[in-house]
Structure formats: structure tokens, C-alpha cells
Phi, psi and omega in degrees: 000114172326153155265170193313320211297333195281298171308298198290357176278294184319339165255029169238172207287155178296313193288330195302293190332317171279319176295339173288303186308282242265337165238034114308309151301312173283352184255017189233305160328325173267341158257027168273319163331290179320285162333290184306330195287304188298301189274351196186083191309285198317346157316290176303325181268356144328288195266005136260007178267326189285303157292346161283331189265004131302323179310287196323296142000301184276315182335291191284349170277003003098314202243318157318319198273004174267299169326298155005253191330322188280315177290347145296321204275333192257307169328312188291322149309319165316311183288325204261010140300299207299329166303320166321300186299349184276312213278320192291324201281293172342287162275341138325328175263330173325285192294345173293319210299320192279321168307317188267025159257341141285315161291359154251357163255024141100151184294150186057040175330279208289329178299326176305311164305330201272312192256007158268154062245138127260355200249102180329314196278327164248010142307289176313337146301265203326323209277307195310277193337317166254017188279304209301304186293343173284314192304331190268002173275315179332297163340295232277282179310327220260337177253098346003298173304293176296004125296324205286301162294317234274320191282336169299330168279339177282295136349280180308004194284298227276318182310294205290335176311310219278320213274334179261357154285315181314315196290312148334300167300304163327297203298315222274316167292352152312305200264342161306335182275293172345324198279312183317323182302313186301307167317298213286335186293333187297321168261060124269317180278357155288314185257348144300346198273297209302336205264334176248039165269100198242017178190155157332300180331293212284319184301306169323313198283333195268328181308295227263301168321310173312302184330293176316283220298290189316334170321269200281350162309306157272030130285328147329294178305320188317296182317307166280007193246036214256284190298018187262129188329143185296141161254165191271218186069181184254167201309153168281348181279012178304327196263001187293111190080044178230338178328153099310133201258179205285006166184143164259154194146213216244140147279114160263319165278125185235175179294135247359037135322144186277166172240013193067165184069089160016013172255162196232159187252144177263001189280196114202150172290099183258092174304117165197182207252143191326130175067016157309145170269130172260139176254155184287161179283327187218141171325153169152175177260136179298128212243333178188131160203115199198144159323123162216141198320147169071334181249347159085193198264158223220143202200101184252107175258146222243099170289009186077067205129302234230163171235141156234147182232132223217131211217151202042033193301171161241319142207186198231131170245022181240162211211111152326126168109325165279152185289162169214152171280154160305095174111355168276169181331122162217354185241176111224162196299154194189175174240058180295115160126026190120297207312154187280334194221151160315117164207177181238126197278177147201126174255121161241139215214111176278132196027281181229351202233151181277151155232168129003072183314293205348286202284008172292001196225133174307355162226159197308195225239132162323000000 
């Protein structure tokens, strides 16, 4: 039997119900912000050089697909000028064929007609008959003429396309530069960090702080999420060995590998190549997608029990608080958060304590 406290969640609206979560969660994403600001210059200027080559990132990918779209759009005027010029060429020779079966049947047709005729009723059949061919060059001409605009507005079309791709073409290479300015401040703030790791100690020591952040951030989550609407679908341990896994490449890390200093990977790592796109494993809501120290920038769904947390990303197209489908989009792969090479970290999590990936998914492991 619900308690009072469980009824009275339940008659309140879903949607209030989500928005009081999501702006929990952004106030707990900002005091995570905080935290990093307070504790750790060299962090903060990591994730923010990291974040500008997301800004960037998205920027020129934004600006490719706008390039795309003009050039279907500047193909698609190209074909229907030319079609237009087939259809004009075409009446054009309609109409020559006719000019000239008039000019062999002689100049002044109908006065010529008038005085060879004797019989008034097929005078009068002819006068129709060639009533018809006069009406039918006008025609001709009158679809001549309207082909004739369609390609002139079809050229200006096509002028004005040629002209906002060039200017596309400009954007992409800008922000293709932008992105390079972003990469490098992104390693100037990597190698101040790695330079002030002077021991084995200090390297443990950094572990074990990250380790500690992720800790409590889902306990955290844990926390905001109490209250968050139910989503339908069926349970996630229901799916255990049926996933796909969210990108492909190689596990170079698996789960309780040692990483030293007693600590263990709660993962696994998957080496895969720079802007892959990552898919979520299962339907859920997004619970935090946001930069965190040692994970880059980081994107957690909340499966209801179960968590999956998808780590060094380069960039994130999902929002706390949103839903996502099994298998759609919500990353790509980056080396965020520190890594030397691309790759994607993945966690999966029963409340609070990690499992295993591996055996969530219908095929071995890479």
C-alpha cells in the first residue's frame, strides 16, 4: 500500500514533477562546476578548452549539414534548368515543324484559299482547320515563352545557391580553424596538468579523487531522481544479453582490471575512432550530461534501478532531463577528460554499485 508520501507524488503533474528533477540536476551539474573551480585550477582550464572544441565541434558540424542541404538544393535547380532547356528545345522544333508546313503551303493560306474553293462548307471546314493551327502555334509559343522564365528564375536560383555555398564553404573553414585553436589550448591545458603529476603517489592520488567525484555524483543523482516520473518500457535487467553495444571498437580496459593503488576499472574502455557516434544501450532519462574531472565530458541515463554512464566524449547532444530510445545517438566519441587517444569509458550501474557490462550485450565483447 503507497504511503501518504508516495500518493501525494503520484497526484502531482509529471511534467511539474520532471521539471523540479532537471532543475535539480542542473544545480547539482553546477555545483559540480563549482567544486572543480574551487579545487582544481588545472581541471577547470581542461574543461574549458575541452569545451570550446565541443562549441566548435558542433558549430562546424551544423555548418556541414548546411553545406549538404545547398548542395542538394543547388543539384536539384541544376536538373530542373536543364529540364526546363529540354522541354523549350523540344517546343521549339514543334513549332518550327509547323512553321514550315505553313510556309510549303504557301504564303496567305486562307486568302489562296478563298478564291480556289468552290464549295462554301469546306471553305468552311478549312477557315476551322486553320483557325486550329493558328491557335496551336500561339500555344507553342505562349509554352515557349513559359519555359523560357522558368530557366531564367531557375538560373537566378541556382546564382543565389553557388553563392550562400560559397559563403558555407567560408563558415566551414573558419570553424574547422576554430576547432584546431581549441585542440591546441586543449593540450597546453594537458600538459600543465600531466607536468604537475610528479610521482606514481600524485598520479593515485588524482585516481582516487576522480573515483571519489563519480561516487558521489551518483549518489547524488540517486538522490534527484527519487521523484522523477515513471517511463514505460520493459525493465532493464529484462535485456541482459540482448544490447548492442554503444560503438564500435576494441576493449582495451575491462571491468576489475587492476588500474593500481587498489583501485579497479568499474568499466570498460572501448578504443574506437575520434567523432563515432555513440548510441545509448536502452530507453531512459537523461540524468546528467555535463563535464566531470577524470571523465571529460560525461552523459548518464538513468534506466530506471539500473544507470548506464558513457564517458570522454567530445561531444553531447542530449540535456538532462531528456528522454532517449535504445539506440539512438546521444555522443561521439573524444578523448575528453585527460586521454591521450579517442576512446569511449562505459559503465553500467544497479543503484549505486557498478556491474559488469560484458554480459548485457548479445555479442562477445571486441
Amino acid at each position: 500500500m503507497p504511503t501518504g508520501a508516495q500518493a501525494l507524488a503520484a497526484d502531482r503533474d509529471p511534467e511539474q514533477q520532471l521539471g523540479q528533477v532537471r532543475e535539480r540536476i542542473e544545480e547539482l551539474q553546477r555545483s559540480v562546476r563549482r567544486d572543480t573551480d574551487r579545487r582544481d585550477t588545472l581541471s577547470a582550464q581542461l574543461r574549458d578548452a575541452e569545451e570550446k572544441v565541443r562549441e566548435a565541434r558542433g558549430r562546424l558540424s551544423g555548418v556541414r549539414e548546411q553545406l549538404v542541404a545547398s548542395d542538394e538544393r543547388l543539384t536539384q535547380l541544376t536538373a530542373e534548368r536543364e529540364r526546363n532547356e529540354g522541354i523549350l528545345r523540344d517546343q521549339r522544333a514543334a513549332l518550327a515543324r509547323q512553321l514550315r508546313a505553313a510556309y510549303m503551303s504557301g504564303r496567305e493560306e486562307q486568302i489562296k484559299l478563298l478564291l480556289s474553293q468552290e464549295d462554301p462548307a469546306a471553305f468552311g471546314r478549312m477557315l476551322v482547320y486553320y483557325s486550329y493551327l493558328g491557335r496551336a502555334r500561339a500555344g507553342k509559343i505562349a509554352e515557349i515563352e513559359a519555359a523560357v522564365a522558368a530557366i531564367e528564375q531557375a538560373a537566378a536560383q541556382e546564382a543565389l545557391e553557388r553563392d550562400r555555398l560559397a559563403v558555407l564553404e567560408a563558415d566551414s573553414r573558419r570553424e574547422l580553424s576554430a576547432v584546431d585553436t581549441a585542440r591546441a589550448e586543449r593540450g597546453r591545458a594537458l600538459r600543465a596538468m600531466n607536468a604537475q603529476i610528479r610521482s606514481n603517489s600524485d598520479t593515485m592520488a588524482k585516481l582516487k579523487r576522480e573515483a571519489a567525484a563519480l561516487e558521489k555524483l551518483v549518489a547524488d543523482l540517486r538522490r534527484a531522481l527519487r521523484d522523477l516520473p515513471p517511463g514505460g518500457g520493459q525493465a532493464f535487467d529484462k535485456v541482459r544479453g540482448r544490447l548492442a553495444w554503444p560503438v564500435a571498437g576494441r576493449i582495451v580496459a575491462r571491468y576489475g582490471q587492476s588500474r593500481g593503488g587498489g583501485l579497479k576499472w568499474n568499466g570498460v574502455l572501448i578504443e574506437a575512432g575520434r567523432g563515432s557516434e555513440v548510441r545509448a544501450l536502452y530507453e531512459g532519462r537523461v540524468a546528467y550530461s555535463d563535464w566531470l574531472p577524470g571523465l571529460g565530458l560525461l552523459m548518464i541515463i538513468d534506466h530506471g534501478g539500473y544507470m548506464s554512464l558513457y564517458a570522454h566524449n567530445e561531444q553531447l547532444y542530449k540535456s538532462a532531463g531528456d528522454r532517449v530510445e535504445g539506440g539512438e545517438v546521444i555522443a561521439t566519441v573524444g578523448d575528453s577528460g585527460g586521454r591521450s587517444k579517442p576512446g569511449l569509458y562505459l559503465e553500467i550501474r544497479r543503484g549505486a554499485a557498478p556491474v559488469d557490462p560484458v554480459p548485457w550485450f548479445r555479442r562477445p565483447a571486441p
